[in-house]
C-alpha positions in Angstrom: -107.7 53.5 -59.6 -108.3 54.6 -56.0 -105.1 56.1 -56.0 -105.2 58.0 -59.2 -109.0 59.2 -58.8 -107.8 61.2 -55.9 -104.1 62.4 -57.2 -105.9 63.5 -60.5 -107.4 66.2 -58.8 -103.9 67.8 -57.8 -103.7 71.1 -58.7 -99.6 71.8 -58.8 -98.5 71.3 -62.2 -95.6 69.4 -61.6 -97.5 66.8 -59.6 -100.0 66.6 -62.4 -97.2 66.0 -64.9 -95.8 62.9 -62.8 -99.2 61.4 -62.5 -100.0 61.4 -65.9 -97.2 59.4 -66.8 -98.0 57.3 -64.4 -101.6 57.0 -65.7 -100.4 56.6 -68.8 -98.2 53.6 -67.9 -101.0 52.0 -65.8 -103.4 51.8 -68.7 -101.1 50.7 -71.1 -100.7 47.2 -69.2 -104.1 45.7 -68.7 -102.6 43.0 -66.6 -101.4 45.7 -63.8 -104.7 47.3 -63.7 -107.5 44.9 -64.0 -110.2 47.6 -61.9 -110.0 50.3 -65.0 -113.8 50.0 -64.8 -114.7 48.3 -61.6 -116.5 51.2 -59.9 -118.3 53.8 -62.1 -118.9 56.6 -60.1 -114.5 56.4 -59.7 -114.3 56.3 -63.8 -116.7 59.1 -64.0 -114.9 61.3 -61.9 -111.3 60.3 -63.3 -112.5 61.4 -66.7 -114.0 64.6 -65.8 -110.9 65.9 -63.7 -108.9 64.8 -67.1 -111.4 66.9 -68.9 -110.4 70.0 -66.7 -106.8 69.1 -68.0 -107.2 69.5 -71.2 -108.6 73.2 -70.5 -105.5 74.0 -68.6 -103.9 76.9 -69.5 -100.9 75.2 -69.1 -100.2 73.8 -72.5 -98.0 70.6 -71.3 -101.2 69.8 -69.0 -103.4 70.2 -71.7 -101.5 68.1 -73.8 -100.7 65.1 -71.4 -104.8 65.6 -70.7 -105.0 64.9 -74.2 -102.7 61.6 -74.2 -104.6 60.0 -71.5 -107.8 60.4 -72.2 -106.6 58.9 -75.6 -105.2 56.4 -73.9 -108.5 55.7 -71.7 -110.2 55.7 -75.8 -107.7 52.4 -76.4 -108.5 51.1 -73.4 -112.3 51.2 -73.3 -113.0 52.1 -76.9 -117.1 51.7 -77.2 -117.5 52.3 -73.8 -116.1 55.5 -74.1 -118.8 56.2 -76.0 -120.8 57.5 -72.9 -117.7 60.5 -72.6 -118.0 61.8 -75.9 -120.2 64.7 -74.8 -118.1 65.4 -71.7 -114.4 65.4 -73.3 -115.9 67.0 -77.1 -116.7 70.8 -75.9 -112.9 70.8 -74.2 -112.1 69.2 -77.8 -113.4 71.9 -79.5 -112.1 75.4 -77.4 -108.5 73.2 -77.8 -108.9 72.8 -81.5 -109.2 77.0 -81.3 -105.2 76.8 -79.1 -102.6 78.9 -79.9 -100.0 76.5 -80.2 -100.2 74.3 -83.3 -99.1 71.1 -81.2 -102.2 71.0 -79.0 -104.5 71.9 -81.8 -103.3 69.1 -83.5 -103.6 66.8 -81.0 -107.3 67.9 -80.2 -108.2 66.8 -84.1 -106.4 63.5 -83.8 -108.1 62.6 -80.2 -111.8 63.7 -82.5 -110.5 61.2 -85.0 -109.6 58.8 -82.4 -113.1 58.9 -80.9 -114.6 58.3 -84.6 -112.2 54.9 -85.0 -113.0 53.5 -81.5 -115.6 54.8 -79.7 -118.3 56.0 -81.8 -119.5 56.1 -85.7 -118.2 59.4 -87.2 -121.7 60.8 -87.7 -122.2 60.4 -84.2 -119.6 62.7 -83.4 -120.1 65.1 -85.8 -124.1 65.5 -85.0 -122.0 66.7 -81.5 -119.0 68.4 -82.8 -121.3 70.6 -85.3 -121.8 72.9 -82.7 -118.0 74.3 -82.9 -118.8 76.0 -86.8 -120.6 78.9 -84.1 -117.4 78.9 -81.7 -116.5 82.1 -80.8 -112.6 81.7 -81.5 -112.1 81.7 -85.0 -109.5 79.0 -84.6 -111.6 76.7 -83.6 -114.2 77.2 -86.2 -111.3 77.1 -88.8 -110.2 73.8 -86.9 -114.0 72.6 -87.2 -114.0 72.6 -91.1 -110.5 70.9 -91.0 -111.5 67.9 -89.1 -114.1 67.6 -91.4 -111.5 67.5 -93.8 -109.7 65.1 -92.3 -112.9 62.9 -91.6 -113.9 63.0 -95.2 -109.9 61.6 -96.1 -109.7 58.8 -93.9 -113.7 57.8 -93.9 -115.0 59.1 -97.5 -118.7 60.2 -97.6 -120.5 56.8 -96.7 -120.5 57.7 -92.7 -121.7 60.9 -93.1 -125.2 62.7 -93.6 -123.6 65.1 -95.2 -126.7 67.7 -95.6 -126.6 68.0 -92.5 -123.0 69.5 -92.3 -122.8 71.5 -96.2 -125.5 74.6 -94.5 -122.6 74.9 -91.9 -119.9 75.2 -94.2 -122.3 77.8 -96.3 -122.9 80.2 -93.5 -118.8 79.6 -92.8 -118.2 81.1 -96.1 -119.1 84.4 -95.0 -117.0 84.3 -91.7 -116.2 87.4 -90.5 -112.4 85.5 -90.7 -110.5 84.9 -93.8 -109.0 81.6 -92.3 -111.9 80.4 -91.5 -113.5 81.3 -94.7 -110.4 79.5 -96.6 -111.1 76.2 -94.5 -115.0 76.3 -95.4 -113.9 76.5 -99.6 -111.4 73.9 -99.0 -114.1 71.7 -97.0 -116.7 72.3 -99.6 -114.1 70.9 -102.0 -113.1 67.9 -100.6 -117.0 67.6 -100.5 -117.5 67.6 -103.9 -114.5 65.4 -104.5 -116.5 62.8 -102.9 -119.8 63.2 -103.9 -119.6 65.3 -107.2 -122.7 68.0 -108.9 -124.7 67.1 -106.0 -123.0 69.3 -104.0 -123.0 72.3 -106.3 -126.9 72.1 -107.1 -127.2 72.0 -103.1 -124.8 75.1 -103.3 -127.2 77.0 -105.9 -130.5 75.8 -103.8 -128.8 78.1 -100.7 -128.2 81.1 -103.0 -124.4 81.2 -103.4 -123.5 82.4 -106.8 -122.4 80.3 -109.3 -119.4 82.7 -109.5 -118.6 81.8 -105.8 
């Protein structure tokens, strides 16, 4: 961990590429690397150098970022929990990407943290803040994770009051995508928890019409 706490912090792409591999082989075989956790202050600083990654503009960094901090999720799962805040605002400008294959990966690393590291509510009292993101991508990607949260988890996890005023103000997004993601949120919604969702609807004052 020595070894890779300092190489992380390469800058020249190519070296970053080969150590990520690396990284990734390492933690994938417990019995080579036994000090994962030993120090800390080390695992601290690995994780937020992998953070800075994942906001590379180089989109293979930022998607080998993404791999092995999901790969450090397998690894430690609950105690990853102390991360979540660190890695979720990178998380959330990714989910706004140009290219489809990093945005995807950014949901699925969300969803990974919800299996292993935290309960899903958790997350989302964190991940809430990205319905205000200033790319419209990654507002639009906001309201599809939910989306994809509701499909694998159902309702049960959720406090889901707490999300539906989000997807209201979304419906008037200055962004027809993103606008199309809130509808198509609010309907998964309902497909889980039915009228309730539509008298919440009429208590915000969108028409019935809408």
């Amino acid at each position: 961990m020595d070894y890779f706490c300092d190489q992380v912090q390469q800058k020249d792409v190519g070296r970053r590429m080969q150590v990520g591999q690396e990284l990734l082989e390492y933690l994938s075989d417990p019995a080579r690397s036994p000090d994962v956790e030993q120090d800390q202050q080390r695992l601290d600083k690995v994780i937020d150098e992998l953070t800075g990654w994942v906001n590379s503009s180089n989109f293979k960094v930022a998607l080998l970022g993404l791999d092995v901090l999901g790969a450090f999720v397998d690894r430690l799962s609950g105690r990853f929990k102390s991360y979540i805040g660190t890695v979720l605002l990178p998380l959330i400008d990714r989910m706004g990407d140009a290219k489809d294959q990093v945005r995807e990966q950014a949901q699925n690393l969300i969803l990974k943290l919800m299996d292993e590291a935290a309960p899903p509510m958790y997350i989302w009292e964190r991940l809430a803040v990205g319905f205000k993101h200033k790319n419209y991508r990654s507002r639009e990607g906001v309201c599809l994770c939910l989306i994809a949260t509701l499909n694998i988890y159902g309702a049960q996890p959720l406090i889901l009051s707490k999300l539906v005023p989000h997807l209201c103000t979304a419906f008037g997004d200055s962004n027809s995508q993103v606008r199309d993601a809130a509808i198509l949120a609010i309907v998964e919604v309902y497909r889980h928890v039915g009228e309730k969702v539509r008298i919440d609807l009429t208590k915000r004052g969108i028409p019935p019409g809408r």
